[in-house]
LUMVEXLUM-78320 format. One record per residue (C-alpha): residue number from 0; x, y, z. Coordinates in Angstrom, 2 decimals, always signed. Layout:
<nodes>
{i = NUM	xx = X	yy = Y	zz = Z}
...
</nodes>
This chain:
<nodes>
{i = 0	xx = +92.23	yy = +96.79	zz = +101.37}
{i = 1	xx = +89.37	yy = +95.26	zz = +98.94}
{i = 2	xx = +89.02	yy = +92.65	zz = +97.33}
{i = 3	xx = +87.39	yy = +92.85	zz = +94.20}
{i = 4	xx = +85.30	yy = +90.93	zz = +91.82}
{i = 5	xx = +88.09	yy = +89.62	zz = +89.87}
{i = 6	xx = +89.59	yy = +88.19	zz = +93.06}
{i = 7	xx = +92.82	yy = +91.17	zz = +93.14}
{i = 8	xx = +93.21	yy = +92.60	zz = +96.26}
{i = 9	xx = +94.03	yy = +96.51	zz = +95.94}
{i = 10	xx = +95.20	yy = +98.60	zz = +99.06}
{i = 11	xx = +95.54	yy = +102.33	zz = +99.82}
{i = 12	xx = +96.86	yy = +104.09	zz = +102.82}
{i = 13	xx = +99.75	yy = +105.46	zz = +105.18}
{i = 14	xx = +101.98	yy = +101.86	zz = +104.47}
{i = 15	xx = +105.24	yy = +103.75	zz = +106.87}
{i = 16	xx = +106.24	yy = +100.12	zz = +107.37}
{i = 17	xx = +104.99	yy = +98.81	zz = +104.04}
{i = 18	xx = +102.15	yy = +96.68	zz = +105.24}
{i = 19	xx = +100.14	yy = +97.10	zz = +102.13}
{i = 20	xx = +101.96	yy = +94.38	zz = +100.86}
{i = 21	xx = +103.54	yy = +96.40	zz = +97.75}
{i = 22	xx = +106.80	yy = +96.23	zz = +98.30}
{i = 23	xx = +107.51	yy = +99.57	zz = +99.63}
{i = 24	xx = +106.88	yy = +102.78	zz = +102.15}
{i = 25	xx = +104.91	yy = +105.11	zz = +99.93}
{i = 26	xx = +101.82	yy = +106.26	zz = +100.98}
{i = 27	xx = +99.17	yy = +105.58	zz = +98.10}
{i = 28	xx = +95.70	yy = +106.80	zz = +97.44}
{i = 29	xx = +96.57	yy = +110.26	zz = +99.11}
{i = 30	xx = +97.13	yy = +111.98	zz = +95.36}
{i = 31	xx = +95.05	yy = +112.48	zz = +92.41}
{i = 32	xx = +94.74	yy = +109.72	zz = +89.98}
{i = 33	xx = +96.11	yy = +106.71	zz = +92.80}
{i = 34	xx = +92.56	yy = +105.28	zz = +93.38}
{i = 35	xx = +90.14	yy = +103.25	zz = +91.09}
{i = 36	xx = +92.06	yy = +102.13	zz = +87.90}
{i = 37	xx = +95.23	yy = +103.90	zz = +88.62}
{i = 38	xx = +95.76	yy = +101.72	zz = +92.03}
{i = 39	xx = +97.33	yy = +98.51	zz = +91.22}
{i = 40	xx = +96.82	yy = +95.12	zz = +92.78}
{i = 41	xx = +98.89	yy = +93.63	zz = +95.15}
{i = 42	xx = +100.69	yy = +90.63	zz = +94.15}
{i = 43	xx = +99.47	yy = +88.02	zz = +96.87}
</nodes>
């Protein structure tokens, strides 16, 4: 995870037991396009 200037915290990764905090099992920042901008925060 990072958290960025803003104070958002955005995390990427394999999240099989969704502890990226998202809400879900997908794996994110493994495609095209799911990093930077594209990758939303995490609702803390």
């Amino acid at each position: 995870c990072a958290l960025l200037d803003n104070s958002s915290v955005k995390c990427w990764g394999y999240n099989s037991n969704g502890q990226l905090g998202y809400g879900h099992t997908n794996q994110l920042g493994d495609g095209s396009g799911e990093m930077g901008d594209n990758l939303t925060a995490v609702d803390l």
